[in-house]
VOPAGU-2260 file (C-alpha; in pm, 1 decimal, decimal comma):
REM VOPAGU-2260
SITE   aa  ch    i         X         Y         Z
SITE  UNK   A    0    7725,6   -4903,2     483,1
SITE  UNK   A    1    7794,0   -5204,0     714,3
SITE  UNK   A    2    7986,3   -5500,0     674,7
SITE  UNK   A    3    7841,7   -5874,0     721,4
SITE  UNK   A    4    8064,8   -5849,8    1030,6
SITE  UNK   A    5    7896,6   -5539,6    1203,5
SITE  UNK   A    6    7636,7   -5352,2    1296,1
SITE  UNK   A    7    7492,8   -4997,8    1283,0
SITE  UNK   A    8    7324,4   -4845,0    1565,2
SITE  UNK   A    9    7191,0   -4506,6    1543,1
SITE  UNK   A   10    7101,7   -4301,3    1846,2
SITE  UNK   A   11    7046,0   -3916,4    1861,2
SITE  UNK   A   12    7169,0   -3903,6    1514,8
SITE  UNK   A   13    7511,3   -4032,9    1586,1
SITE  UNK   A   14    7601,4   -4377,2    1430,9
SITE  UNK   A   15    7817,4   -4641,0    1606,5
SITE  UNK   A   16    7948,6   -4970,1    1485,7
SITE  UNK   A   17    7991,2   -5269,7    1645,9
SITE  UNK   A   18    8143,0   -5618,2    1533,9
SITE  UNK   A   19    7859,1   -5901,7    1452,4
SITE  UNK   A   20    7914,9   -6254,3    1627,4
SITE  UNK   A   21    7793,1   -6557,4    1395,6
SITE  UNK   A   22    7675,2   -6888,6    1553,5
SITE  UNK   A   23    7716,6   -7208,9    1424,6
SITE  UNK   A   24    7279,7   -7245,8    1396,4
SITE  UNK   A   25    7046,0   -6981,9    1507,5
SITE  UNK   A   26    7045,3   -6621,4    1560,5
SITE  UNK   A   27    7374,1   -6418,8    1530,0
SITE  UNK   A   28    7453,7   -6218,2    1796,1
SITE  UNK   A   29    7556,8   -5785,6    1785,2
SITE  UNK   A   30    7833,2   -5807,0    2069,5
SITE  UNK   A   31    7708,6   -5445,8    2241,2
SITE  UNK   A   32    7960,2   -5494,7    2543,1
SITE  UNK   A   33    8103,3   -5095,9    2460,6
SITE  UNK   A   34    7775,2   -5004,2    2372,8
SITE  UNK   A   35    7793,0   -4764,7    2711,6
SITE  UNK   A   36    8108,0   -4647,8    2634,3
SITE  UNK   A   37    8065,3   -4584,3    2313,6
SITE  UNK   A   38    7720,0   -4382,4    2337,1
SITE  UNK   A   39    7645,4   -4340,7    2684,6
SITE  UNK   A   40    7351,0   -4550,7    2620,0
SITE  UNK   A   41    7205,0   -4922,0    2789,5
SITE  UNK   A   42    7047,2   -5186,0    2604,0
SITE  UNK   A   43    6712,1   -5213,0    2807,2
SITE  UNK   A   44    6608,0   -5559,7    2773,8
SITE  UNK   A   45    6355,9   -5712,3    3084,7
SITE  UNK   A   46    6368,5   -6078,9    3078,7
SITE  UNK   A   47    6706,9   -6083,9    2838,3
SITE  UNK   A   48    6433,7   -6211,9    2572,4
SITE  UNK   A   49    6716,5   -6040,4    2296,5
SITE  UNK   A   50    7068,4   -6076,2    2500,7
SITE  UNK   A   51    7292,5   -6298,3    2512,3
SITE  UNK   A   52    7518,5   -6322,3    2809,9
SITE  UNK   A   53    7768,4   -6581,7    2682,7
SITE  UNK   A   54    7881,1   -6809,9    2415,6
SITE  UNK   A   55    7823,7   -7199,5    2470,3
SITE  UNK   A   56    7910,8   -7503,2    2291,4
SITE  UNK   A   57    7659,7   -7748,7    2458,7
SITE  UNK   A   58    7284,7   -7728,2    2382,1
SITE  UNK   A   59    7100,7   -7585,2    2100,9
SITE  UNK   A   60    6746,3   -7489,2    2079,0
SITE  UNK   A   61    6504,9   -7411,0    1742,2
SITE  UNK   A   62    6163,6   -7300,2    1871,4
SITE  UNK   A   63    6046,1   -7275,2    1606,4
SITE  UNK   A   64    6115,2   -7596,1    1451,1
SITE  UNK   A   65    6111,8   -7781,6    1770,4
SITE  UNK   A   66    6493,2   -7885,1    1787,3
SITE  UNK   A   67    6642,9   -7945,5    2086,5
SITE  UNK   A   68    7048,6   -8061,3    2038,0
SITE  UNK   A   69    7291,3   -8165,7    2305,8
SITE  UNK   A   70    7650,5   -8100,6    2171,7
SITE  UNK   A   71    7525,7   -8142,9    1817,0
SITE  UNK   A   72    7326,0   -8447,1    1897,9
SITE  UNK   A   73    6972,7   -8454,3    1882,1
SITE  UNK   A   74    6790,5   -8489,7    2212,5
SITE  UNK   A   75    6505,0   -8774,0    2036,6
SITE  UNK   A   76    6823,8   -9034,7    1975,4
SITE  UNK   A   77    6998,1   -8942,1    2331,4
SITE  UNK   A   78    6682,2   -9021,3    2480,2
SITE  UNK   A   79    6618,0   -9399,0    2297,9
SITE  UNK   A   80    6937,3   -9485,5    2316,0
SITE  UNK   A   81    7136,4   -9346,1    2540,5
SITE  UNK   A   82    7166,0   -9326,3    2940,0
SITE  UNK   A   83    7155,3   -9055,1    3146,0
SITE  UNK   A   84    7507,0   -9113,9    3280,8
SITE  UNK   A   85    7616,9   -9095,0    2899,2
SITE  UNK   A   86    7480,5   -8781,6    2833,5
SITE  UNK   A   87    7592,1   -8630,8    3155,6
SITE  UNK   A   88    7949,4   -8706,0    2988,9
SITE  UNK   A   89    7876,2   -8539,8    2637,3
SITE  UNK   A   90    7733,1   -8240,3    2839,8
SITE  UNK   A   91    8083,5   -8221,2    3050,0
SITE  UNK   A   92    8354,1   -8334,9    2806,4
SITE  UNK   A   93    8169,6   -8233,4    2444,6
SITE  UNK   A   94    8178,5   -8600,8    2285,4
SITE  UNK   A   95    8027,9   -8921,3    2325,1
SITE  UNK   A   96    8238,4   -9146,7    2579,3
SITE  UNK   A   97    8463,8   -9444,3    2437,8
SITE  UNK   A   98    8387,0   -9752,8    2606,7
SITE  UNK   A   99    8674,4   -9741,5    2842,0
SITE  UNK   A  100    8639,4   -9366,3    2901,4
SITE  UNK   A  101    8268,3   -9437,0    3055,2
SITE  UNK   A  102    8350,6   -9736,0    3202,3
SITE  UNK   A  103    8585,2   -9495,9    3398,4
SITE  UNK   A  104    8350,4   -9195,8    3426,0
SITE  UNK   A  105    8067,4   -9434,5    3549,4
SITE  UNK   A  106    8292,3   -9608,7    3814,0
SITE  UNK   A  107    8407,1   -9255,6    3937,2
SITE  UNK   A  108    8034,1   -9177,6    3996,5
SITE  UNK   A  109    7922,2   -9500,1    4151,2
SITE  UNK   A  110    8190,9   -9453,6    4423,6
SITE  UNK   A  111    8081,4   -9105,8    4499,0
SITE  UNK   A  112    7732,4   -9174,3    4583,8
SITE  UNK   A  113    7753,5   -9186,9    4928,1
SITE  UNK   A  114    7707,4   -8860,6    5124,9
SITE  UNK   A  115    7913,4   -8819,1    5492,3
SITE  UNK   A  116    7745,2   -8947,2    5771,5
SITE  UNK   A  117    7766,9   -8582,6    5962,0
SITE  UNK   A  118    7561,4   -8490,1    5644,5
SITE  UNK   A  119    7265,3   -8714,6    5730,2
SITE  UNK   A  120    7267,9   -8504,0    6055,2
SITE  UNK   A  121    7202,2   -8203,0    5876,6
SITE  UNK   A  122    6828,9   -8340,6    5801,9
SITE  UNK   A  123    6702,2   -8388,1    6128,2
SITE  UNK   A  124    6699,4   -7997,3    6201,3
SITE  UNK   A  125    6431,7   -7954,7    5915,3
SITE  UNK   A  126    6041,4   -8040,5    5985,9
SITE  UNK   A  127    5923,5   -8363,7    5816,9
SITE  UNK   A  128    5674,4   -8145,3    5558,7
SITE  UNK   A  129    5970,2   -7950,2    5471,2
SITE  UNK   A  130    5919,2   -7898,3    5072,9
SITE  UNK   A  131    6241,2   -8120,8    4934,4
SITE  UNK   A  132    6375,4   -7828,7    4715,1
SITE  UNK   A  133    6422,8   -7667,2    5064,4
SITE  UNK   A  134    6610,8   -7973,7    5166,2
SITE  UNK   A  135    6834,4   -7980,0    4885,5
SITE  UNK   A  136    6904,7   -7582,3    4861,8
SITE  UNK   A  137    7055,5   -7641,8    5198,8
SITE  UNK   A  138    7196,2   -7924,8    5194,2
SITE  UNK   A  139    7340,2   -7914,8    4836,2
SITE  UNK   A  140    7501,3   -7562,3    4998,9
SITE  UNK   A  141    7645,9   -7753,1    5245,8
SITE  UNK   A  142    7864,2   -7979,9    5063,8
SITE  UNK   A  143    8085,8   -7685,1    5030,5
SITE  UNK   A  144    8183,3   -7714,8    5380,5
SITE  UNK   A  145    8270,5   -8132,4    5345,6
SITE  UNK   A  146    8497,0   -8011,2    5006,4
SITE  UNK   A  147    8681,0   -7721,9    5101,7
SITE  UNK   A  148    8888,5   -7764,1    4813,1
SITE  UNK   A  149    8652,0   -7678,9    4576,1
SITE  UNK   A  150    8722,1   -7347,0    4582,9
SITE  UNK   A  151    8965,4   -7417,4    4371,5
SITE  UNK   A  152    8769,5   -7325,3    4081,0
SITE  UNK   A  153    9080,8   -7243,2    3820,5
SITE  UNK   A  154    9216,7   -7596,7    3911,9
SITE  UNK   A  155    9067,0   -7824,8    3692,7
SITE  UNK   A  156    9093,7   -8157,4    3846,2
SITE  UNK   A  157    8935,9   -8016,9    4120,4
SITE  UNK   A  158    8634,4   -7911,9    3931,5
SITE  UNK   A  159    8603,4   -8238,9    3749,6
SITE  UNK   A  160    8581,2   -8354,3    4104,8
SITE  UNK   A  161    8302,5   -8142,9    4186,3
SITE  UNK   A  162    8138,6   -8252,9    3868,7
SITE  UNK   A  163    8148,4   -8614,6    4003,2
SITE  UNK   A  164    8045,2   -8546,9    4339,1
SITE  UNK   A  165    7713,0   -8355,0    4265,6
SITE  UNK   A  166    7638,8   -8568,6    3995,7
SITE  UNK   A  167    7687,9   -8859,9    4205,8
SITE  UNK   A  168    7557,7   -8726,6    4484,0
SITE  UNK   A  169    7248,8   -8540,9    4421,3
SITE  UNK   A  170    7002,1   -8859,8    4361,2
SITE  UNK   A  171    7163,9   -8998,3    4722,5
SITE  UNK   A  172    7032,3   -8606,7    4883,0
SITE  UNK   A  173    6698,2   -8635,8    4661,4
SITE  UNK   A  174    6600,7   -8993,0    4774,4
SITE  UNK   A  175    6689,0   -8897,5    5163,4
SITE  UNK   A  176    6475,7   -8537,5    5121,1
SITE  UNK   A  177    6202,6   -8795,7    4995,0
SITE  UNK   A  178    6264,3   -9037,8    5285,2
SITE  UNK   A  179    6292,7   -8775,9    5514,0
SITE  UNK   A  180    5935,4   -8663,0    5451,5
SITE  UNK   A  181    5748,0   -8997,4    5499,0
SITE  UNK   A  182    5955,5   -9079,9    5838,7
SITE  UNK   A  183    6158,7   -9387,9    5639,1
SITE  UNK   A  184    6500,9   -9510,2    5725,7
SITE  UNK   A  185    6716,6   -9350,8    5455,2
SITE  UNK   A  186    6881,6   -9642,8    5172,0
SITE  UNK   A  187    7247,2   -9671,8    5158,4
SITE  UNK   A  188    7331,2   -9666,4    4792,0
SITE  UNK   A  189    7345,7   -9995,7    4577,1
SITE  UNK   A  190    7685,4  -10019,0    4361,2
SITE  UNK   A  191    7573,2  -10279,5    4166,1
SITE  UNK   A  192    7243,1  -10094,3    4036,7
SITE  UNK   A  193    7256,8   -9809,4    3754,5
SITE  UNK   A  194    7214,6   -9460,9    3761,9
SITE  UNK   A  195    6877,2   -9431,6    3746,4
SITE  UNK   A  196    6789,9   -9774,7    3938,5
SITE  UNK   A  197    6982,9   -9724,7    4237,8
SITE  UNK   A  198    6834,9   -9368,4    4270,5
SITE  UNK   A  199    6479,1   -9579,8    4280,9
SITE  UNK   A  200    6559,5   -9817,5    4507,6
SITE  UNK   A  201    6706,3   -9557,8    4756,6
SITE  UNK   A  202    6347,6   -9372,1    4727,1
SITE  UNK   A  203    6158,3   -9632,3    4697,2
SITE  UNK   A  204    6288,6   -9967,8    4925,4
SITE  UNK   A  205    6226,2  -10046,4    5303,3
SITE  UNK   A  206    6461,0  -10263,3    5507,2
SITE  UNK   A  207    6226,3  -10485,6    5568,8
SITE  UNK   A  208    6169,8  -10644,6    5250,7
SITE  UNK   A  209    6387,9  -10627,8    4871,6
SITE  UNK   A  210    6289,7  -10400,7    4634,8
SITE  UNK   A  211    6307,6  -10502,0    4250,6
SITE  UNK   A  212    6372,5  -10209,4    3955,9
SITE  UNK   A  213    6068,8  -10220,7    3763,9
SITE  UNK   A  214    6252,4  -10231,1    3369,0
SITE  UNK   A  215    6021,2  -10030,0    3238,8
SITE  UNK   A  216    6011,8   -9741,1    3555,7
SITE  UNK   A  217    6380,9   -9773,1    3495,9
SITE  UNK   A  218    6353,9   -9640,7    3152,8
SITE  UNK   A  219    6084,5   -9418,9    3135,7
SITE  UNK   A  220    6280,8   -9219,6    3445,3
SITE  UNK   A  221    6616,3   -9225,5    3250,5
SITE  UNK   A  222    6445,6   -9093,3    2959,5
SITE  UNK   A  223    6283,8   -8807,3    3187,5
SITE  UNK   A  224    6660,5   -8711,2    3337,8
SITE  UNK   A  225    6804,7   -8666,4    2970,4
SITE  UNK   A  226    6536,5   -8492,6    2865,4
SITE  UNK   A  227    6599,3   -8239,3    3153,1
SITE  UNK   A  228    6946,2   -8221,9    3169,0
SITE  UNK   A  229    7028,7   -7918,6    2988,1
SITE  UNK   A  230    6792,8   -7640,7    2810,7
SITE  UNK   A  231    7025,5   -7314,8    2690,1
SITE  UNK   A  232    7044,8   -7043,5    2931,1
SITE  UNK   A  233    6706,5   -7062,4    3094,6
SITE  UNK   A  234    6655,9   -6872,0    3448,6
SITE  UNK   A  235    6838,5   -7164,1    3693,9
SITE  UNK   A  236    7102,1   -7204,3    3409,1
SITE  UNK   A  237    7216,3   -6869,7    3438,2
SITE  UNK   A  238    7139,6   -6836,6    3773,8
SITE  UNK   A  239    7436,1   -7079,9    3789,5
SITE  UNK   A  240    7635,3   -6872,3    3520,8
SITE  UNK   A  241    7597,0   -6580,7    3738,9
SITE  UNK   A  242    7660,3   -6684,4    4051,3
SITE  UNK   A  243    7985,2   -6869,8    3953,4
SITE  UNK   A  244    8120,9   -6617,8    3768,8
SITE  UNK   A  245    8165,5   -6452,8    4105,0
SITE  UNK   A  246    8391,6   -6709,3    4197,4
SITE  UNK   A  247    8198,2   -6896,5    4442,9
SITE  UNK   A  248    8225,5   -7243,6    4493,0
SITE  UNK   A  249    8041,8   -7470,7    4246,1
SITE  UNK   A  250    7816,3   -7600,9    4574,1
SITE  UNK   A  251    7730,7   -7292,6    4631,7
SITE  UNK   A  252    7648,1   -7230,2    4230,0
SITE  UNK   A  253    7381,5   -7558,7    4243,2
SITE  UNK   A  254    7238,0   -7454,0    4532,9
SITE  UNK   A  255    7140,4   -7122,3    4355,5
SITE  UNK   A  256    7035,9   -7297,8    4033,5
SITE  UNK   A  257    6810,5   -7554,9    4261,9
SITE  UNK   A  258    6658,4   -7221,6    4421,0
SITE  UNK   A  259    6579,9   -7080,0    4121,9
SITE  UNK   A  260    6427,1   -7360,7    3996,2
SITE  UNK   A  261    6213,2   -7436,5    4247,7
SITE  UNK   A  262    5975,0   -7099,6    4132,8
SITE  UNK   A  263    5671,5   -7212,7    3943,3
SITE  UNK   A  264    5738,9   -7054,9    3614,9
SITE  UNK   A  265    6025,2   -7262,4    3526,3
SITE  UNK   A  266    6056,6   -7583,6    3697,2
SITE  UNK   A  267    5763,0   -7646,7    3913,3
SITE  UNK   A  268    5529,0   -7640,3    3568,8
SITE  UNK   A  269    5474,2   -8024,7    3607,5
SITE  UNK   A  270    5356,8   -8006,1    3926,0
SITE  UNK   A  271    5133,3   -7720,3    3858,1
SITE  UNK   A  272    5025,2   -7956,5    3563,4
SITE  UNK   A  273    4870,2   -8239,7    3787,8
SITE  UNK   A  274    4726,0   -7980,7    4039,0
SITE  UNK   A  275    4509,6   -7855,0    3741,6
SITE  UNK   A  276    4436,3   -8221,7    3637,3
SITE  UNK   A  277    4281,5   -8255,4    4003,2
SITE  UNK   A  278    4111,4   -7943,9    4009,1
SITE  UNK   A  279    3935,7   -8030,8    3648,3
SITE  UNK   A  280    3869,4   -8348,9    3823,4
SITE  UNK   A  281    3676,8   -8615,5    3572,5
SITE  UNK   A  282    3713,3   -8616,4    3184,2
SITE  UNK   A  283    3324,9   -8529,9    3139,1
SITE  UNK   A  284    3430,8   -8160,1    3328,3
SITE  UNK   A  285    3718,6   -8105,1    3052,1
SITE  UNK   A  286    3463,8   -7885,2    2781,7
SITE  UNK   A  287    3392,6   -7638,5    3079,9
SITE  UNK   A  288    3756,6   -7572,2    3191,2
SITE  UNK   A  289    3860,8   -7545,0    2826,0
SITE  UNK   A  290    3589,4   -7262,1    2795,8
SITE  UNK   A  291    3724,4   -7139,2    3113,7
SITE  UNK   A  292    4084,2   -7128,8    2958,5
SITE  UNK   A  293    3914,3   -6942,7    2641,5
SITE  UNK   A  294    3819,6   -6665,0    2860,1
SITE  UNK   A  295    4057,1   -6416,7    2897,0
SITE  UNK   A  296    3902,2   -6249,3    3178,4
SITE  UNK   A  297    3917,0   -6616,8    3362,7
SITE  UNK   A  298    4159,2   -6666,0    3571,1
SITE  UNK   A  299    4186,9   -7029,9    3477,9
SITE  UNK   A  300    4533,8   -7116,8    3227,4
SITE  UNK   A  301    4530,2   -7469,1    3126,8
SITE  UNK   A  302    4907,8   -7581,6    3230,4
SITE  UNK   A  303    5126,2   -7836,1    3015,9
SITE  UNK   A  304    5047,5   -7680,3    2693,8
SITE  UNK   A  305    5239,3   -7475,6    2498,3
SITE  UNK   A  306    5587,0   -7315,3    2563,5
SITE  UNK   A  307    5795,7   -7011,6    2607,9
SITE  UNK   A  308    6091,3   -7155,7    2355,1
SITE  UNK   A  309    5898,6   -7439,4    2131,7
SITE  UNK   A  310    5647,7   -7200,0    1875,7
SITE  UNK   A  311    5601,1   -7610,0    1725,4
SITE  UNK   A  312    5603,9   -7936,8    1896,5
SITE  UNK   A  313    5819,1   -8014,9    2233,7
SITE  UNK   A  314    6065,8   -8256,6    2083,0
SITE  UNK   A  315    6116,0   -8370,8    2471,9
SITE  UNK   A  316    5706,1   -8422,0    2520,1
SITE  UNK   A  317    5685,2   -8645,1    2150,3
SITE  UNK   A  318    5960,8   -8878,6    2351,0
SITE  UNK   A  319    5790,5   -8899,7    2625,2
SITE  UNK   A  320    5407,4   -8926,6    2499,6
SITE  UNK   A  321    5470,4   -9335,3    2387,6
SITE  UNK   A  322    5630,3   -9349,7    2767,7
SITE  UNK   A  323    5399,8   -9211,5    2921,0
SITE  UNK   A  324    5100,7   -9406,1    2758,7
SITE  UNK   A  325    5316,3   -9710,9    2806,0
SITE  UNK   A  326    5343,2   -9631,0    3234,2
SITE  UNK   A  327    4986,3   -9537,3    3231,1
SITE  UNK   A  328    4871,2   -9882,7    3070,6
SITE  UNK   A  329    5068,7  -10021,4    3314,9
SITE  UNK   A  330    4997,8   -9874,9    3670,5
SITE  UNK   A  331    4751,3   -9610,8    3611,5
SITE  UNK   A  332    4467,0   -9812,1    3595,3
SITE  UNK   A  333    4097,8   -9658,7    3748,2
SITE  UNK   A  334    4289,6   -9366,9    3832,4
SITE  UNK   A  335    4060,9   -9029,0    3752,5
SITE  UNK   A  336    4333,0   -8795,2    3671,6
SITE  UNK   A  337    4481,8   -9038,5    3415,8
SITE  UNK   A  338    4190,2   -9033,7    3281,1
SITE  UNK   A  339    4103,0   -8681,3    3259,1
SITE  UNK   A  340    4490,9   -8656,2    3109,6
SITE  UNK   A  341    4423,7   -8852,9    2830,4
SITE  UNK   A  342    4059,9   -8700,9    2730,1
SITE  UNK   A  343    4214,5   -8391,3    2780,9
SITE  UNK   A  344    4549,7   -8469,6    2547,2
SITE  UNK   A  345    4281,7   -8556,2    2285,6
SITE  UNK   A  346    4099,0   -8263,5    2287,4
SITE  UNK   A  347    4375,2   -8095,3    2256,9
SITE  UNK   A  348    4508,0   -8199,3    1927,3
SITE  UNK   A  349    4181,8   -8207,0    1765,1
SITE  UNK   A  350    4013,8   -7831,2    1897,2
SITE  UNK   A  351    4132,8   -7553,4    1685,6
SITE  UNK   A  352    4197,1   -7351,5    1966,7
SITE  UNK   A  353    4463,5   -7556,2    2032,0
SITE  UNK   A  354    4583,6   -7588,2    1712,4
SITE  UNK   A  355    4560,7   -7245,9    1572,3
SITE  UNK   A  356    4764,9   -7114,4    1893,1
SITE  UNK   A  357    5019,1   -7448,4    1881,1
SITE  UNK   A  358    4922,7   -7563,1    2209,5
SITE  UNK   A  359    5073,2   -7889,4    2172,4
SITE  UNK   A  360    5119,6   -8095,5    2511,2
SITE  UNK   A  361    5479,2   -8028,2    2656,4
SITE  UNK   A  362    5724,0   -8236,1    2839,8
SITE  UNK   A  363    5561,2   -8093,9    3146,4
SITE  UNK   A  364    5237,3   -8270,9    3087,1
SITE  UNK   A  365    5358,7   -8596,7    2982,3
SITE  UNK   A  366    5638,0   -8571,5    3237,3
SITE  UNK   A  367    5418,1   -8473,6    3542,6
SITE  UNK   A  368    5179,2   -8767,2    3460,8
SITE  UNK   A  369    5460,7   -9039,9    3460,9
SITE  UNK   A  370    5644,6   -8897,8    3803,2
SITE  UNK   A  371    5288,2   -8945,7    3961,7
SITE  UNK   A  372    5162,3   -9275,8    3833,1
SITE  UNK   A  373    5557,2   -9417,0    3951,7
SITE  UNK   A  374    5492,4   -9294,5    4233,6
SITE  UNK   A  375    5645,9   -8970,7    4336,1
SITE  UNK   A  376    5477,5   -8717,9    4505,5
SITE  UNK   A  377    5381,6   -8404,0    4365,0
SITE  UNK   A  378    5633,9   -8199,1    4604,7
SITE  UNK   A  379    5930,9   -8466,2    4439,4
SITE  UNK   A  380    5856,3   -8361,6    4068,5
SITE  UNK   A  381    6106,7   -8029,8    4070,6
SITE  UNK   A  382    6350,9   -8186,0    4316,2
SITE  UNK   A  383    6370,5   -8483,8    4039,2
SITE  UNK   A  384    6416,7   -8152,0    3780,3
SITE  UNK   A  385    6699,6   -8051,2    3961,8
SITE  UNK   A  386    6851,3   -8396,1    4029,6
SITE  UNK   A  387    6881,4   -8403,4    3604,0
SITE  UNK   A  388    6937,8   -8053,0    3529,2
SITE  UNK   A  389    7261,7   -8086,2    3740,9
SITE  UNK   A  390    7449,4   -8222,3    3452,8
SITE  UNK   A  391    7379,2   -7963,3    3269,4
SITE  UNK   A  392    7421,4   -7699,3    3546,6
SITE  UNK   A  393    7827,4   -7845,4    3582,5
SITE  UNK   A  394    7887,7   -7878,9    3242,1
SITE  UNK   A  395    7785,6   -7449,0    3214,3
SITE  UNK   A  396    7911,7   -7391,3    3502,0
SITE  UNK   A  397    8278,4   -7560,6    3389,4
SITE  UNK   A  398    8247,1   -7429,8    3051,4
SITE  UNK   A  399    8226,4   -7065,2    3170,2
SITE  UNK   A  400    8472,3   -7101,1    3435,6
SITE  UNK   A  401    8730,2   -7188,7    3081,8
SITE  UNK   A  402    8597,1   -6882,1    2886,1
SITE  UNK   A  403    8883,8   -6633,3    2846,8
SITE  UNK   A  404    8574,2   -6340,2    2792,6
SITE  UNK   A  405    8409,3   -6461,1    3131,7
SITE  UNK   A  406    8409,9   -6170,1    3391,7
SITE  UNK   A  407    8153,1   -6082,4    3720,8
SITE  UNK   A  408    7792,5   -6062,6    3605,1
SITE  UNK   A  409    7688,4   -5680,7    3670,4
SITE  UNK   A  410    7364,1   -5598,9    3483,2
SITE  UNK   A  411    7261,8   -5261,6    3465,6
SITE  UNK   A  412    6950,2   -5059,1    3462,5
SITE  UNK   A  413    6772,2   -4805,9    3373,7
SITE  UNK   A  414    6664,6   -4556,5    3698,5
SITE  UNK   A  415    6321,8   -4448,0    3718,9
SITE  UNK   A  416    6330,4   -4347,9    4098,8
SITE  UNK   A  417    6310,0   -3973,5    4243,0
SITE  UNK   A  418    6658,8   -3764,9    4155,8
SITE  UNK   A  419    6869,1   -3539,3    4390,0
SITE  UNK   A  420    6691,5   -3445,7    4698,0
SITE  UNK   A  421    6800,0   -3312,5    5047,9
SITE  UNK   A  422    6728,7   -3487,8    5357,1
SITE  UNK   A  423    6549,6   -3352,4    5610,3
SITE  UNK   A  424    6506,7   -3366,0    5997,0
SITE  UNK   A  425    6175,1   -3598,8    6127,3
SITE  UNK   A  426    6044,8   -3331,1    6293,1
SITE  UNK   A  427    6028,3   -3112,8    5993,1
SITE  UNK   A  428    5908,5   -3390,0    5721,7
């Protein structure tokens, strides 16, 4: 018999034990790591849908009870009443700031916004429809070679610097991708603007006349950036995770993470999102597509609904639902696709389809619509992603470079190709 505190595995009727990790909420874990040596055996697990490659302190997710928690806190009160610069503190250091602590923090990132002028350079060798996440996987990379001294990665104040430099940083790279692509003069930062409005005016201004921060833009983006700063090990997350526990530079680590991202399975959903909203067109063609989506042997998947993780509501999508209906009043006006979003969110909660398969509108449908009706092109929406998710990306990234059990990621596998053969001469094969 096994204790609370291990685990029995059997395997060709031999029995081996192995020493149960408990979690503060959620699933325990069965720590396997001498499973191999121990048995001979793998754990085969495609997708790591039942492994756990480390232990983390920072964000907590309950699918099933649609909980999302950032360092204990829960993600519906960070995103009311809290800024994104805030957060991106609680994600690094594990607590709320004091006021003189973020006062601090803050100034440190306003005075890291701008990017070296040799940087801007770097732009001008890609082609103006250049997708932005391909601007900012290479240019992100190539902060490494402006900060040699990041590869200091067991020196701590030198990745706290690192911290502050992407994090300052990355909405300065975004807005010049964006300005990039339109043939605009890139926008010096703004020192005396937040976060989250100087990032809009450097989009969004032109020399030749000021540019104001909308309030209400202002907040619905903030609220969008802590909602996507951190989500558990998802496939950019680790991506991070892995690459840095190789010891490469944390530049290098981002760039990876923004790469991963980019795919359209994890961060290029809200995008996907408003290219179905054009392709379904006007509200009256919703009742055809939804038959469509009913079909299995369609092709046709409704995007925006639903969600790997949340088997109940997106906590992040019933934050932003009041936003978004609050952006749309205000600029979406006459606009089709608005439309058709709306008629089609109503459907939704009221067709037992839906409801019988909880296909609740996620954060990618609410968060798609609001990126769009501010203004932001489609091709912006994951490069915005990975502007927030870079707080969370450091904060992993520094909390695994501190765990004493940390070593080189090496999955393994299990071989399925041909075994032993001899080779033999061309003429002969």
């Amino acid at each position: 018999m096994s204790s609370p505190n291990e685990a029995i595995i059997g395997l060709n009727n031999e029995e081996y034990r192995f020493p149960v990790r408990q979690s503060t909420a959620g699933t325990l874990g069965i720590d396997i790591r001498q499973l191999h040596s121990q048995s001979g055996a793998l754990a085969y697990d495609p997708g790591f849908l039942s492994t756990a490659s480390c232990q983390s302190k920072i964000t907590y997710v309950d699918g099933e009870k649609g909980i999302l928690l950032y360092r204990g806190y829960p993600i519906e009160q960070l995103a009311e009443k809290s800024s994104f610069p805030e957060v991106a503190y609680l994600l690094l250091h594990g607590e709320l700031p004091k006021a003189d602590d973020f006062s601090t923090f803050s100034d440190v990132i306003t005075h890291h916004t701008m990017v070296n002028e040799q940087l801007s350079a770097f732009y001008r060798g890609f082609r103006r429809d250049a997708h932005p996440m391909a601007v900012l996987c290479g240019v992100v990379g190539a902060l490494s070679a402006f900060y040699p001294e990041a590869i200091h990665i067991h020196d701590p104040v030198q990745r706290m610097a690192s911290c502050h430099r992407l994090l300052a940083k990355l909405p300065t790279i975004a807005a010049m991708a964006y300005k990039y692509s339109v043939g605009q003069p890139f926008v010096y930062p703004d020192n005396s603007l937040s976060y989250v409005g100087n990032f809009l005016r450097m989009t969004f201004s032109v020399p030749a006349e000021p540019y104001h921060v909308d309030p209400l833009i202002e907040s619905a983006l903030n609220k969008i950036f802590i909602l996507h700063a951190d989500h558990e090990q998802n496939a950019s997350t680790s991506t991070v995770r892995l690459a840095g526990s190789s010891g490469a530079n944390p530049y290098a680590c981002i760039a990876a993470g923004i790469a991963c991202l980019w795919g359209p399975s994890h961060g290029g959903a809200n995008e996907a999102t408003l290219a179905m909203l054009k392709e379904i067109g006007t509200p009256e063609n919703i009742p055809h597509f939804i038959d469509r989506a009913k079909d299995r042997n369609d092709p046709f998947r409704l995007m925006g609904f639903g969600h790997r993780l949340y088997k109940n509501y997106d906590p992040r999508a019933r934050v932003l639902a009041k936003t978004a209906a609050a952006i749309l009043d205000k600029t979406g006006a006459n606009n089709p696709i608005f439309d058709t979003a709306r008629a089609l969110e109503e459907i939704a909660r009221k067709d037992s389809y839906f409801i019988e398969r909880k296909l609740y509108p996620n954060v990618d449908f609410y968060s798609g619509l609001i990126l769009s009706a501010i203004g932001f092109p489609t091709s912006m929406f994951t490069a915005l992603f990975a502007l927030a998710r870079t707080a969370g990306w450091m904060a992993q990234w520094n909390e695994m470079i501190t765990d004493p059990e940390q070593k080189i990621g090496r999955p393994r596998q299990i071989y399925t190709g041909v075994s032993t053969r001899d080779y033999v001469n061309i003429e002969n094969r």
